[in-house]
C-alpha positions in Angstrom: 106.8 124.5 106.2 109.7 121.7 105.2 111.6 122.3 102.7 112.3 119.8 100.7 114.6 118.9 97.4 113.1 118.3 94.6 114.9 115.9 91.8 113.2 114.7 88.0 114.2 112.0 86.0 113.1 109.1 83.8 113.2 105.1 85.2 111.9 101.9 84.0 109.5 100.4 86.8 111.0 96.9 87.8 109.0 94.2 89.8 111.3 92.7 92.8 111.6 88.9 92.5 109.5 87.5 95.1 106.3 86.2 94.4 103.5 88.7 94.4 107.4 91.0 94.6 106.3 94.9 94.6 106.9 97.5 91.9 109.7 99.7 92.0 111.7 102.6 89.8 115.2 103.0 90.5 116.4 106.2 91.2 119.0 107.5 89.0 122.9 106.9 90.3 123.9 110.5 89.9 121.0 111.5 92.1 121.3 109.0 94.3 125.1 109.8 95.5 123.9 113.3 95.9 121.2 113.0 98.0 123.1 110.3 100.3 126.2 112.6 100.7 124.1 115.5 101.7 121.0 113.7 103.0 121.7 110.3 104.7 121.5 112.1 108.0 117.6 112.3 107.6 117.6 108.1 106.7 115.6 105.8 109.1 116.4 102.5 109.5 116.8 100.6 106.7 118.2 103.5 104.5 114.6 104.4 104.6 114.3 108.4 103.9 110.3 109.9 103.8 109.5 111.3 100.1 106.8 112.8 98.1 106.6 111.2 94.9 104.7 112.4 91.5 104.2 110.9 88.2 101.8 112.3 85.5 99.0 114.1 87.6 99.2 111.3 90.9 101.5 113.0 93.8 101.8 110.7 97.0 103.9 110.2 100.2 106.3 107.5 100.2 110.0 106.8 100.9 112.8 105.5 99.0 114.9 103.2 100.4 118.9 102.8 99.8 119.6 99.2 97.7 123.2 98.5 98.7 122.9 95.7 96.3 122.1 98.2 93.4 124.2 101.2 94.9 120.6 103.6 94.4 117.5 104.5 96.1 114.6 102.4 94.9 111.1 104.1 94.9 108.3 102.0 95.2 105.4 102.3 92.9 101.8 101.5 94.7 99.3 99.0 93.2 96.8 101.9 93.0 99.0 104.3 91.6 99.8 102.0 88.7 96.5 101.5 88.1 95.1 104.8 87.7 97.7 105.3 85.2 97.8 102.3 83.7 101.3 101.2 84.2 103.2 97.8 84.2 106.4 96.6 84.4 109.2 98.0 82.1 107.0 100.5 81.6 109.4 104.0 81.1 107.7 106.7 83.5 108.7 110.5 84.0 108.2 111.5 87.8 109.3 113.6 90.4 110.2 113.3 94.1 111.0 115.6 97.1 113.1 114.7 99.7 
């Protein structure tokens, strides 16, 4: 069995610009400079590194992806996730993730 790191915090979900742009959460900075000094080794391309991801009682695999833009990992939030709980944009959500 993996091990894996598990981190909780709060984020507002975003949409990215683009039309039809997909839903993400931002993960905290303070988390994010953790995990990339001890983790980056286990990023894919594109800053990609696999994750489990939880909010309320919906758990899911996933990845979060290094923004150099934003300096952070951003997490993206699935259509059907967001709808079974009812979530939108600016929406504040509590969740965990495993990496």
């Amino acid at each position: 069995m993996e091990v894996k790191i598990q981190y909780h915090f709060s984020a507002k979900i975003w949409q990215h610009n683009a039309p039809g742009g997909w839903h993400f959460t931002s993960v905290p900075n303070f988390i994010s400079k953790e995990i990339r000094e001890n983790l980056k080794w286990q990023e894919e391309g594109w800053g990609r590194m696999k994750a489990i991801a939880e909010i309320g009682s919906k758990r899911w695999e996933t990845a979060i992806w290094f923004d150099t833009k934003r300096n952070t990992y951003i997490l993206p939030i699935k259509a059907e996730i967001r709808k079974k709980l009812n979530l939108t944009t600016n929406d504040m959500i509590h969740l965990t993730i495993w990496v």
